[in-house]
C-alpha positions in Angstrom: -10.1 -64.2 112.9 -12.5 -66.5 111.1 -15.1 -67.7 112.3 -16.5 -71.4 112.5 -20.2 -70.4 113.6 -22.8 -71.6 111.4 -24.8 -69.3 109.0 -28.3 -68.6 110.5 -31.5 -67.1 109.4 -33.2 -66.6 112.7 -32.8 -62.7 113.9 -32.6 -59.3 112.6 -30.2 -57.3 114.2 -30.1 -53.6 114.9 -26.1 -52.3 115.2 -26.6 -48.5 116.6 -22.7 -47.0 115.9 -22.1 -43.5 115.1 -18.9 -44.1 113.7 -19.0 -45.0 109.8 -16.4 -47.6 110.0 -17.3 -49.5 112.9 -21.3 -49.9 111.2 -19.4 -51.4 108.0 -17.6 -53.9 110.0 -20.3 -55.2 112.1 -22.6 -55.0 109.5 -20.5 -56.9 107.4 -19.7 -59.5 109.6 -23.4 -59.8 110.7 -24.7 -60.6 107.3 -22.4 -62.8 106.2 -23.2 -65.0 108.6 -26.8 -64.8 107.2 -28.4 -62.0 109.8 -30.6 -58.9 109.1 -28.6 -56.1 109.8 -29.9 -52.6 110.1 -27.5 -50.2 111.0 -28.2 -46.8 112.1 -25.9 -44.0 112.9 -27.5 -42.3 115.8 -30.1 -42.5 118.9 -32.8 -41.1 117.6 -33.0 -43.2 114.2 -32.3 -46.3 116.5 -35.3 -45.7 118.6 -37.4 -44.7 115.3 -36.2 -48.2 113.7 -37.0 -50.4 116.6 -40.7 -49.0 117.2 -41.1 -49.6 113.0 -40.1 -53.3 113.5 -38.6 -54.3 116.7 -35.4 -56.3 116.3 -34.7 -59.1 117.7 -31.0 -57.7 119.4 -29.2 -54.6 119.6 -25.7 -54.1 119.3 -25.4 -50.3 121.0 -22.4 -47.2 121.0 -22.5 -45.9 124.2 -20.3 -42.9 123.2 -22.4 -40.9 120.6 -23.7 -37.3 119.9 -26.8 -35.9 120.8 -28.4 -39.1 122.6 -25.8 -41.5 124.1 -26.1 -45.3 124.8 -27.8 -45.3 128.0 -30.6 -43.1 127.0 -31.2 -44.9 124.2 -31.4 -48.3 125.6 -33.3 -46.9 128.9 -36.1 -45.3 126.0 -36.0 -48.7 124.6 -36.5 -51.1 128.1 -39.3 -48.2 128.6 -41.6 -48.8 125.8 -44.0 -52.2 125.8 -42.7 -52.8 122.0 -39.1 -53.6 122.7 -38.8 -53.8 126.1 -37.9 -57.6 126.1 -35.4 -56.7 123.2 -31.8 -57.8 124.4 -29.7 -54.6 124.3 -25.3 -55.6 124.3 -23.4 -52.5 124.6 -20.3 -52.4 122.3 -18.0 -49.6 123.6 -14.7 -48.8 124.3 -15.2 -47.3 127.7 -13.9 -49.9 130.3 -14.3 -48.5 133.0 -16.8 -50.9 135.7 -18.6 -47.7 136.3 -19.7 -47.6 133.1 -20.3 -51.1 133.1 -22.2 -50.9 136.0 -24.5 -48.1 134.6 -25.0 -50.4 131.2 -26.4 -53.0 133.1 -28.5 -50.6 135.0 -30.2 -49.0 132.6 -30.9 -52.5 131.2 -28.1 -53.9 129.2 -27.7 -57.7 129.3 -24.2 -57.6 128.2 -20.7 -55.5 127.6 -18.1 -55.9 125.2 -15.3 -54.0 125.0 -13.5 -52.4 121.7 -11.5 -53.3 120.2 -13.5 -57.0 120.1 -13.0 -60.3 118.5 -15.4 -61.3 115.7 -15.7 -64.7 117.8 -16.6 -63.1 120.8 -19.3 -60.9 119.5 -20.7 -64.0 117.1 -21.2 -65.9 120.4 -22.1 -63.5 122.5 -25.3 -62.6 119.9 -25.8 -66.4 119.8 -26.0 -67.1 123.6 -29.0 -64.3 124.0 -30.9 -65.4 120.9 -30.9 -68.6 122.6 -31.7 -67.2 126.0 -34.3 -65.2 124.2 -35.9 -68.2 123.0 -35.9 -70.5 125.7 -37.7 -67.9 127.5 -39.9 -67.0 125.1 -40.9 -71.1 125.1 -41.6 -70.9 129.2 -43.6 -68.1 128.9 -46.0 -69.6 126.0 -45.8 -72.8 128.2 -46.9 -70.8 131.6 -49.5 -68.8 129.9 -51.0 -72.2 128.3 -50.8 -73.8 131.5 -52.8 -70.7 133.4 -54.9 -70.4 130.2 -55.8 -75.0 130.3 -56.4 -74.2 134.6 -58.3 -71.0 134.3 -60.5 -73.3 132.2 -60.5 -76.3 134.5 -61.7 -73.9 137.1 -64.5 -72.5 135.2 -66.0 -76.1 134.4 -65.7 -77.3 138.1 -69.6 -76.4 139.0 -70.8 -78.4 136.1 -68.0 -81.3 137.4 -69.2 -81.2 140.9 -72.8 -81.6 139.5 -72.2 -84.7 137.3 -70.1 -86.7 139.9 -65.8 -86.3 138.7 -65.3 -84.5 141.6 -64.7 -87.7 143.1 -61.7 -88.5 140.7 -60.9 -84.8 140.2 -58.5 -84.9 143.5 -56.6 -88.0 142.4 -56.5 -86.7 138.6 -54.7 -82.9 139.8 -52.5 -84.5 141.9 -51.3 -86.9 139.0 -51.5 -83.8 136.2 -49.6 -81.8 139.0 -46.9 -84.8 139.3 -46.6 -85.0 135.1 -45.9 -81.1 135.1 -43.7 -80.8 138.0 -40.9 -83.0 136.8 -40.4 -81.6 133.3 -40.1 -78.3 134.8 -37.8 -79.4 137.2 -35.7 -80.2 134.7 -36.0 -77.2 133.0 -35.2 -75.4 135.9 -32.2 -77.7 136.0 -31.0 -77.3 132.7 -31.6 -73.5 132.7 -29.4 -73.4 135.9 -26.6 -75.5 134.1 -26.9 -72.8 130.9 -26.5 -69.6 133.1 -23.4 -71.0 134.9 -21.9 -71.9 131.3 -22.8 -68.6 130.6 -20.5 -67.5 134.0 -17.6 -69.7 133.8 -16.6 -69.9 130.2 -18.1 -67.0 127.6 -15.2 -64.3 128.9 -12.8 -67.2 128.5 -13.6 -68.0 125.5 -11.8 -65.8 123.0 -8.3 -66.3 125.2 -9.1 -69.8 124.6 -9.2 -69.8 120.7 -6.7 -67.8 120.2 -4.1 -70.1 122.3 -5.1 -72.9 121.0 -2.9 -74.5 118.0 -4.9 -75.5 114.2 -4.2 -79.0 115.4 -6.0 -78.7 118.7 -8.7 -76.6 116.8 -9.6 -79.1 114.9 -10.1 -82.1 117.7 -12.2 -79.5 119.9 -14.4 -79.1 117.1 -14.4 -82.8 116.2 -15.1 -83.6 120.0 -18.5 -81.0 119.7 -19.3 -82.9 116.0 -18.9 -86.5 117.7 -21.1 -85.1 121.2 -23.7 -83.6 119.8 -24.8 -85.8 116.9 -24.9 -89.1 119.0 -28.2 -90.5 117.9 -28.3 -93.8 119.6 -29.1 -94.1 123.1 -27.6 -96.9 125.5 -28.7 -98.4 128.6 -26.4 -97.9 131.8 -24.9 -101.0 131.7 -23.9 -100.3 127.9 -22.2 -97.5 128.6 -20.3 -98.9 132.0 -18.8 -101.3 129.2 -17.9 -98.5 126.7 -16.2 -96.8 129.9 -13.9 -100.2 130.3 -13.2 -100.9 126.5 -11.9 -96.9 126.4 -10.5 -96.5 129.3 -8.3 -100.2 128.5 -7.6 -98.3 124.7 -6.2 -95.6 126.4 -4.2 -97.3 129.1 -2.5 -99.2 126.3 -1.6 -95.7 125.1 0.2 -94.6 128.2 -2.4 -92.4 128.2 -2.2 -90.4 132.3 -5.7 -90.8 133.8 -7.2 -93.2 131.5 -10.5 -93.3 134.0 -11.2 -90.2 134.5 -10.9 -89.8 130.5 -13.3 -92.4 129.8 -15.4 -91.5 132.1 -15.8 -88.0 130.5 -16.1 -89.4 126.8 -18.8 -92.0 128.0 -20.2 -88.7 129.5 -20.6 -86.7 126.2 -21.8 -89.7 124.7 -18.4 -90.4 122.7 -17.9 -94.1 122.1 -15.2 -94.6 119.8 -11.9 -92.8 120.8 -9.0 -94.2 118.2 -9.6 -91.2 115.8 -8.9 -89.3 119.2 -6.2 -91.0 120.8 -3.3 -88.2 119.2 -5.2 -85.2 120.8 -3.9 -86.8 124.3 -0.5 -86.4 123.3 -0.9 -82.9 123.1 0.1 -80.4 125.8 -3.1 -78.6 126.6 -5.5 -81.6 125.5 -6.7 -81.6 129.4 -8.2 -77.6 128.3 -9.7 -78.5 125.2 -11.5 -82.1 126.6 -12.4 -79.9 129.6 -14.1 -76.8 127.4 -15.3 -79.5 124.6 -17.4 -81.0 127.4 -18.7 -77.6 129.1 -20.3 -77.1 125.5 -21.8 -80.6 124.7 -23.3 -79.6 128.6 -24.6 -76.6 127.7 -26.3 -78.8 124.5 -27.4 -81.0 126.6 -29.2 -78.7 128.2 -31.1 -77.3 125.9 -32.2 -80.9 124.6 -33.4 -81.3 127.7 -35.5 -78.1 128.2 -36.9 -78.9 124.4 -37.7 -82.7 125.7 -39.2 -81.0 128.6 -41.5 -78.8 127.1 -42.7 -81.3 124.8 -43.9 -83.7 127.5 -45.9 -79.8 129.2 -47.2 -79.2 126.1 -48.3 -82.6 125.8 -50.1 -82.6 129.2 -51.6 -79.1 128.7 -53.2 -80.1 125.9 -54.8 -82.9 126.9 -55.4 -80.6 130.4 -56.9 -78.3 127.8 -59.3 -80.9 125.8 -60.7 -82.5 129.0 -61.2 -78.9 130.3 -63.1 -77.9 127.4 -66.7 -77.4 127.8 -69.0 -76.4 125.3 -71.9 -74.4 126.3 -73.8 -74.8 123.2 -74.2 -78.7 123.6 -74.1 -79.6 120.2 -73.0 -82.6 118.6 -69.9 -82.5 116.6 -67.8 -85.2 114.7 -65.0 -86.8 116.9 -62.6 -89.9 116.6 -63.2 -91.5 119.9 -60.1 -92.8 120.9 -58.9 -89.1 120.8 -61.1 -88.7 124.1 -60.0 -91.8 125.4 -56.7 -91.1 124.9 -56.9 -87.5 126.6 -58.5 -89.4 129.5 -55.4 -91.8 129.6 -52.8 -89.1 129.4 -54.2 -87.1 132.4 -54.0 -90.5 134.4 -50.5 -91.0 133.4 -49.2 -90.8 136.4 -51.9 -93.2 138.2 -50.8 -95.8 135.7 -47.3 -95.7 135.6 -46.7 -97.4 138.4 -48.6 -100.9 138.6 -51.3 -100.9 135.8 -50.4 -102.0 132.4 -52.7 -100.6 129.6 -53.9 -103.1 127.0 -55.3 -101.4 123.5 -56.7 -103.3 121.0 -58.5 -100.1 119.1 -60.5 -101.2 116.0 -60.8 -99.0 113.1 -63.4 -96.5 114.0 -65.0 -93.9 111.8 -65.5 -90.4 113.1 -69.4 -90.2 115.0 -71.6 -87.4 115.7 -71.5 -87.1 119.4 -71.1 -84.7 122.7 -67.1 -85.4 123.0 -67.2 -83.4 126.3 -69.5 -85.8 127.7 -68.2 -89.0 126.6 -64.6 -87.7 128.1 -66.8 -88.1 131.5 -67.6 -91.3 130.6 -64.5 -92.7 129.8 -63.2 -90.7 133.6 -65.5 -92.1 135.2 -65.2 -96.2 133.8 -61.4 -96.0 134.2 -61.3 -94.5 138.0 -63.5 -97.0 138.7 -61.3 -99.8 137.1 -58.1 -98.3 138.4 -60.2 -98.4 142.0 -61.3 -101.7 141.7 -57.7 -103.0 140.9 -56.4 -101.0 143.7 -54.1 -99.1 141.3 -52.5 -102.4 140.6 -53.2 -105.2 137.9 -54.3 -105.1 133.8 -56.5 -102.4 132.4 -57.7 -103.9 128.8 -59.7 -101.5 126.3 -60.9 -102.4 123.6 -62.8 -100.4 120.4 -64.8 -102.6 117.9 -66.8 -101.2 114.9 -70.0 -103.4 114.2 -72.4 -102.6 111.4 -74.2 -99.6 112.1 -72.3 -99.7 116.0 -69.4 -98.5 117.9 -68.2 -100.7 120.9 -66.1 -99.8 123.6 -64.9 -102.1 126.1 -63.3 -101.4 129.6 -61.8 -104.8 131.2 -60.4 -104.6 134.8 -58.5 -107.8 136.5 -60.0 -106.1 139.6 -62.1 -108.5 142.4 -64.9 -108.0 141.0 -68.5 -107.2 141.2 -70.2 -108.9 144.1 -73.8 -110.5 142.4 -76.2 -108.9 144.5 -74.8 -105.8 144.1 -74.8 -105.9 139.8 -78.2 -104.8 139.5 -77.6 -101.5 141.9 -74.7 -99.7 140.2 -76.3 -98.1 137.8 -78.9 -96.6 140.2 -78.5 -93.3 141.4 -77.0 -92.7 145.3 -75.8 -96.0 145.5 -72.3 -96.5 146.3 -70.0 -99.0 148.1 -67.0 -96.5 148.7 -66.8 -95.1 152.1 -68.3 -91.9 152.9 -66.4 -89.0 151.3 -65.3 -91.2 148.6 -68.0 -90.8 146.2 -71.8 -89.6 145.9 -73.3 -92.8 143.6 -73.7 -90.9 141.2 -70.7 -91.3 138.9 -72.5 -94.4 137.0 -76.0 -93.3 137.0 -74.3 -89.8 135.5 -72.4 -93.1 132.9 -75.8 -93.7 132.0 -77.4 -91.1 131.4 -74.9 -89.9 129.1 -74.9 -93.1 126.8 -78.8 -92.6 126.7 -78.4 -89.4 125.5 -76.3 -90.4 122.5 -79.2 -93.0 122.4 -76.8 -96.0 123.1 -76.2 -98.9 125.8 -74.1 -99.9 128.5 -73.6 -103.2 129.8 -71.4 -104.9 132.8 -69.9 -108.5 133.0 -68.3 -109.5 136.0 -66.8 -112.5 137.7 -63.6 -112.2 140.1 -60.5 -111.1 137.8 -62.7 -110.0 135.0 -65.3 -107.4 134.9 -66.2 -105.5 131.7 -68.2 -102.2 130.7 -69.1 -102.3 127.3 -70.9 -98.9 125.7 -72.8 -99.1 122.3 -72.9 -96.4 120.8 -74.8 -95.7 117.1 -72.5 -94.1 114.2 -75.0 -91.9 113.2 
């Protein structure tokens, strides 16, 4: 059979065989479609090959002389080098016993001889992707315990300089920003595994009944599903389901809705060059299997979205976690720290604060980044505070001669005027008890002073400003 799987350069693959013939086949029809084959006749050259350069899947004999199947993979799953490699047995025992035991001893899947070249091609393909997906949760999990071992190591100098008073809100909205991409890669990764369940022993049956014609609308259905690049609203696509679900009922087409409704689904908007596959007897099979792929596409677009937005958050978890012990200045772009600051309040934001920038063009300045990052914390909780989470947050970035300004404009209720020349001292506060020590803006201060700057506050009701000078030098 030939196969319609694309070429790839991504794996090297070690096929273990002691049988001549069967090494040339798989190794044939492994490299053509672009693999690294190594294949090795026996156990003991297996296990030599994979501690050399472990591969990245191995396609195992189960009955060979000397050192069968299971003992090889079992050595294999034993050593730290290639015990995370994917073993598929390829035998042609078939017996559950023996599929029992190649599971056991570590096997992720079974295929029986004789096989189909299709079934082998996508069973290789499903694990590589498996492989990787898991391989991107674990870098994700490590950076996120490495970006909160590091928060937790900087919390005695944060309880000392005041953002323990915003740290509780800023968690709760980091842990909020995390949560729902990795619910949906939970999600997704659920949706995979039952793809994986219901359809891979189904599908070589299924090419092999289907006819050249309805070959070649399946695999126009997967074309037209997964290279949709524009995205519509709801309401868009409630149209697109009337307009095909009215060309189909024209056609005498049986269950017009619920085939428009699976089209709209795999994001298929224009059905004429479709409408003859409808006609044919086992169309319901191939729409049906056509859409449990573009699914199991959909999935992994989602887990790749998903990990983006983590990574996203980790890092800027990660650069406000940062401290540097050595306290010297470096050269930073400020609106990098800004921006960080932002990110980790996302989720504070998102929900009834619009943020206005109007960044200048700044050059880089010699500074303590850490420090200013407490800054910026500290002159945004306090606007989100005074706006009770609710209302315009304007910032502003201005480069002056031998100045950088930064602006921070709340819509808030502003600043009462006997109490304007008392937030910058240190212990007062008019938060309740418990909500803050006074020291956040004396700490503001301080910090600005260091870098041998300003700060300044303007405030009537609806308007109150922080500006902080800061030299470029």
């Amino acid at each position: 059979m030939t196969s319609t799987l694309p070429k790839t350069n991504r794996a090297n693959i070690l096929v273990v065989d002691d049988t001549p013939e069967n090494l040339r086949l798989l190794a044939g029809i492994l490299s053509e479609k672009g693999y690294l084959v190594r294949p090795v006749p026996n156990g003991k050259l297996a296990l030599s090959a994979s501690q050399k350069m472990p591969p990245d899947i191995v396609l195992l004999d189960i009955m060979m002389p000397e050192m069968d199947g299971y003992e090889v993979c079992q050595r294999l799953k034993d050593c730290e080098v290639t015990k995370d490699v994917p073993v598929i047995f390829i035998s042609a025992i078939n017996d559950v016993t023996d599929k029992v035991k190649a599971f056991a001893v570590g096997g992720v899947d079974f295929i029986t001889k004789p096989f189909q070249v299709e079934e082998v091609l996508a069973r290789i393909e499903t694990h590589l992707k498996i492989c990787s997906l898991q391989q991107t949760l674990q870098e994700k999990n490590q950076d996120l315990a490495t970006a909160i071992y590091q928060l937790q190591a900087t919390q005695e100098h944060l309880i000392q300089s005041e953002k323990m008073a915003a740290l509780g809100q800023l968690i709760a909205g980091i842990a909020h920003e995390i949560n729902t991409p990795l619910g949906i890669i939970g999600s997704s990764i659920n949706n995979i595994a039952n793809f994986w369940d219901d359809n891979l022993e189904k599908m070589p049956q299924f090419f092999q009944e289907l006819s050249e014609e309805s070959q070649a609308y399946f695999l126009s259905l997967l074309y037209r599903a997964t290279h949709q690049e524009t995205s519509f609203t709801s309401r868009e696509k409630r149209k697109f389901k009337q307009k095909l679900t009215g060309e189909l009922m024209a056609e005498s087409v049986e269950n017009p809705e619920e085939i428009a409704d699976t089209l709209v689904d795999m994001e298929i908007y224009e059905i004429e060059p479709l409408l003859p596959l409808f006609k044919l007897p086992d169309w319901e099979l191939v729409l049906h299997t056509a859409y449990q792929f573009a699914s199991f596409k959909k999935s992994i677009s989602l887990i790749q979205r998903a990990t983006a937005k983590s990574g996203k958050v980790v890092f800027a978890l990660k650069t406000y976690a940062h401290f540097d012990s050595k306290q010297e200045k470096v050269q930073a772009n400020l609106h990098d720290g800004i921006e960080t600051v932002l990110t980790l309040y996302q989720n504070q934001l998102k929900h009834g604060i619009e943020v206005i920038k109007n960044y200048g063009d700044l050059p880089k300045i010699m500074c303590y980044p850490d420090d200013l990052n407490q800054v910026w914390t500290n002159l945004v909780h306090n606007a989100l505070q005074a706006m009770d989470y609710k209302g315009i947050l304007t910032i502003e970035t201005q480069h002056q001669d031998a100045n950088i300004f930064v602006k921070f404009t709340d819509n808030g209720k502003g600043i009462p005027p006997e109490v304007m020349p008392k937030i910058f001292q240190p212990f007062f506060t008019t938060k309740s008890a418990g909500e803050g020590s006074g020291l956040g803006l004396d700490i503001v201060r301080k910090i600005v002073e260091k870098h041998e700057g300003t700060i300044a506050v303007e405030s009537i009701p609806d308007q109150t400003t922080f500006t902080v000078s800061l030299p470029i030098y």
